[in-house]
N, C-alpha and C positions, 0 to 999 in steps of 0.2 A: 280819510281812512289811513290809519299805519298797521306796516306788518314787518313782523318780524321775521327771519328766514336764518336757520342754522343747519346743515348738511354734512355728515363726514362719509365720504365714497373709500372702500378699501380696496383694494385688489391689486394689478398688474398696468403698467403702460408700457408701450412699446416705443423706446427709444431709438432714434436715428442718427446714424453718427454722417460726417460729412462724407465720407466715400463710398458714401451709400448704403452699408449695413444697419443691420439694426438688432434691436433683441428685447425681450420683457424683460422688468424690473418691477419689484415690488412698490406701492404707491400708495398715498394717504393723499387725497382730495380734501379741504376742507377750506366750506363756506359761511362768511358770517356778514349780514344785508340787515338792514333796515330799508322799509320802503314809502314816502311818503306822495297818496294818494289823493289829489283834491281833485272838483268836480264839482262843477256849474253849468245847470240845467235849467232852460227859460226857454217858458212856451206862450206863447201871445195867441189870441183865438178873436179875430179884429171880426169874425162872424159866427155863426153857430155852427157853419158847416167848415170852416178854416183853420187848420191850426199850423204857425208859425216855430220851426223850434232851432236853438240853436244850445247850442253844447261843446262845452271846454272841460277837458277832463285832460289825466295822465292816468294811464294806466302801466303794467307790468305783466310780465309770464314771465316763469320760472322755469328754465331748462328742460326738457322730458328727461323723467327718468333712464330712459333708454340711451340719451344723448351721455349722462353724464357716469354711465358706468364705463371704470376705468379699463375693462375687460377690454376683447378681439376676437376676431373670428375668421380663420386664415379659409378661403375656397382655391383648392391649387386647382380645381378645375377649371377655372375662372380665371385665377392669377391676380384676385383682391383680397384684399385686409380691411375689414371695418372694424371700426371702433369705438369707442366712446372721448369723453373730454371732461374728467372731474372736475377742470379748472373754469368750467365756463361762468361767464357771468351773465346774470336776469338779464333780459330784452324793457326797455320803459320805451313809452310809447307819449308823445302830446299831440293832444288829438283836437281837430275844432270842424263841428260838423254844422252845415246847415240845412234843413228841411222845410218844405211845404208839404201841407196835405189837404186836400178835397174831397168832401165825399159827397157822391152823387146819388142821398139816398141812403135807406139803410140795407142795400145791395150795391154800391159800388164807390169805388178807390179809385182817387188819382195823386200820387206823390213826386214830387222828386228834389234830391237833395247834391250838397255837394261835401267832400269833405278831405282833408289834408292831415297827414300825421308826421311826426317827426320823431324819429325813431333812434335810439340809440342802442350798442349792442347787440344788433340784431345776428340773430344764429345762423349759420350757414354751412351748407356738407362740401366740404375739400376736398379736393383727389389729388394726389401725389406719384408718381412714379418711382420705384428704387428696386432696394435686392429685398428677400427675407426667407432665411432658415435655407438658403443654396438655393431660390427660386429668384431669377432677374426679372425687369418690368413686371413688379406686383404693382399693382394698382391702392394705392392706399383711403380709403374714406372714412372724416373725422373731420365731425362737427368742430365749428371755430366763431368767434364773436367777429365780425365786421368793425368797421370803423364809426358809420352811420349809416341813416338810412332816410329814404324819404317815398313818403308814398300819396298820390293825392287820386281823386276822380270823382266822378257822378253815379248817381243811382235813380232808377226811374221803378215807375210801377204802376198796375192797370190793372183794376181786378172789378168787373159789370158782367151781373146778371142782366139779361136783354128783357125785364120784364113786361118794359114798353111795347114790348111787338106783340101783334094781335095770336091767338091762339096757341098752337104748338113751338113758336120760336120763342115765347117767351121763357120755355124750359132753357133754354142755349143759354154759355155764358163763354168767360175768358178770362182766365189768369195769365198777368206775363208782367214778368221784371225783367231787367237790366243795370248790369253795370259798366263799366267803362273805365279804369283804370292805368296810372302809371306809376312806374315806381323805379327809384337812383339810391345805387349802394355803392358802398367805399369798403371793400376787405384787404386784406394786408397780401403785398405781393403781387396786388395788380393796379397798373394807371389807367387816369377813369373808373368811370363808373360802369356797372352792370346792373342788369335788374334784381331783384332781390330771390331770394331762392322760393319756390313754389308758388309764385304770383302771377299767375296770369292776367293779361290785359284787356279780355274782355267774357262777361256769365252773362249767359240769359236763360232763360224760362220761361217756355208759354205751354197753357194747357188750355184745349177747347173744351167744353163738358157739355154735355146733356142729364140734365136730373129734373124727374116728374113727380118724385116720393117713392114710385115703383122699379122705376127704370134711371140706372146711370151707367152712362157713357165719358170715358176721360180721354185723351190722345194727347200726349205731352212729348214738347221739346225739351231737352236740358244739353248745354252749350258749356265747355269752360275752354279757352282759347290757350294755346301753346306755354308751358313755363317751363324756367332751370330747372334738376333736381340736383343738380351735384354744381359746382363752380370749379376748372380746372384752373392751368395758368395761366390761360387765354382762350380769347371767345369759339376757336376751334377747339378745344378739350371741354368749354360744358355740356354737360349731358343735359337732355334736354325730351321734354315727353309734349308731345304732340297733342295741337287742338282735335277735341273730341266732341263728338256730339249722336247724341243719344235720343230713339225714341219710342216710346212705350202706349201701350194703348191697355184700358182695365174697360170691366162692363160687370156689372149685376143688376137681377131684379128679385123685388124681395115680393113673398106674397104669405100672409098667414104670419107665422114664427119664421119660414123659412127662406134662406138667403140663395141664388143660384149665384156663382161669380167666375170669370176668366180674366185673369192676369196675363199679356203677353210682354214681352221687354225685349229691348234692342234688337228692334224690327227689321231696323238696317243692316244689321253685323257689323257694326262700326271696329274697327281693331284699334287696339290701343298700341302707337307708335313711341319709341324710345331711340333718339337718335343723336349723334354727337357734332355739335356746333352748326350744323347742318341739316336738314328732313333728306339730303341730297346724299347724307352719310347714315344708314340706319346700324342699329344695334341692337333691335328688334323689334318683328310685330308680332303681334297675339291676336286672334281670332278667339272669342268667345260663345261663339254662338246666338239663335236667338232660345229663349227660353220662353213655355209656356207652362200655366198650372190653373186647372179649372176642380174648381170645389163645391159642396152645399155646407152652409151652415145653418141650425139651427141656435133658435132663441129658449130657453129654458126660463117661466118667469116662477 
């Protein structure tokens, strides 16, 4: 695959000068890429129920538009500055994955695979400290390209209907994935490596069900384990949002056309934590409550 990629951002950047000041100026961003995409895919199936796969690809993402507006946006109640970065360049990615997969039946999954990327360009949110417009220590944030990146891990997954069991267990079932991951980045301005921004190092997911045709019942985990959101000058300045985990429970039973159903969610009150280079240094938590909503639906044929 090739692709072509041309961009012109207009607007305002905010300039930094060394003694700290700073100011907007007028600014033209403009990007011109070609992108060459290859990709090799092979699947071996040494049985009916097996399949073997491995896959060599490069891939690319193109900046968010949000990242690359030249624009800001001052909060003095805050004491930040975010902003964008016209100048950013695409993220490419080489990628070499490998999988197994079993199936036990045409009700149940066993997989698991491994896989490694090699990353360049990857995007990252900066924080800076200075003056801006008479206000000291503003807080500056703006997205910036890394130097490289690497990221490798495992992936598992388990998905059986128990229909082997004698009577009402064999409605029961089980979904549940896993990942497992690491990941080493190089951005300018800091020695060593850091993890890379938004990557956490470990997801999971399990849901019990019960379904009879009339009646289902779901109870779900979902897991994503600690990441950066921001990369300061060092590993006390990044900000950092806190492992979470979530769990939700649904139920309906249908009879005739019509549906009876209860949605409840984050049963726990699990709060979502945001704290700087530290959980031991918070910068906020947030309680969201649990939330429920129970409805009937009908069917119109």
């Amino acid at each position: 695959r090739l692709e072509r990629t041309a961009t012109d951002v207009r607007g305002q950047v905010l300039e930094r000068d060394a003694d700290g000041s700073s100011a907007l100026v007028p600014n033209l961003g403009r990007k011109r890429y070609s992108s060459v995409l290859p990709q090799l895919n092979v699947r071996f199936s040494p049985r009916s129920d097996l399949n073997l796969r491995l896959g060599l690809t490069r891939s690319f993402a193109r900046p968010n538009f949000g990242d690359i507006n030249p624009g800001g946006s001052f909060m003095e109640a805050d004491g930040t500055f975010t902003s964008g970065n016209a100048d950013l360049d695409p993220t490419y990615s080489d990628n070499l994955d490998l999988m197994a997969e079993w199936y036990a039946g045409p009700l149940g999954l066993l997989s698991g695979g491994v896989f490694y990327k090699n990353i360049s360009n990857p995007v990252f949110q900066s924080s800076s400290t200075g003056n801006f417009n008479g206000n000291s220590n503003v807080t500056f944030y703006r997205p910036e390209n890394g130097d490289d990146a690497k990221l490798w891990g495992a992936e598992f997954a388990f998905v059986r209907r128990f229909d082997f069991l004698p009577g009402l267990w064999s409605n029961f079932g089980i979904n549940a994935n896993l990942t497992l991951m690491d990941s080493r980045m190089r951005i300018p301005g800091r020695s060593g490596n850091v993890p890379i921004t938004g990557q956490a190092d470990r997801l999971y997911n399990v849901t019990v069900y019960y379904d009879d045709g009339a009646f289902a019942a779901r109870l779900a985990t979902n897991h994503k384990g600690a990441y950066i959101e921001s990369h300061g000058d060092s590993s006390t300045t990044d900000a950092w949002y806190g492992a979470n985990t979530s769990v939700d429970f649904s139920a309906s039973y249908t009879f005739d056309r019509w549906t009876v159903f209860a949605e409840l969610s984050n049963l726990t009150n699990e709060p979502l934590k945001y704290y700087q280079g530290s959980p031991q240094r918070p910068l906020q938590v947030e309680y969201y409550g649990r939330r429920a909503q129970i409805g009937l639906k009908y069917l119109f044929q």
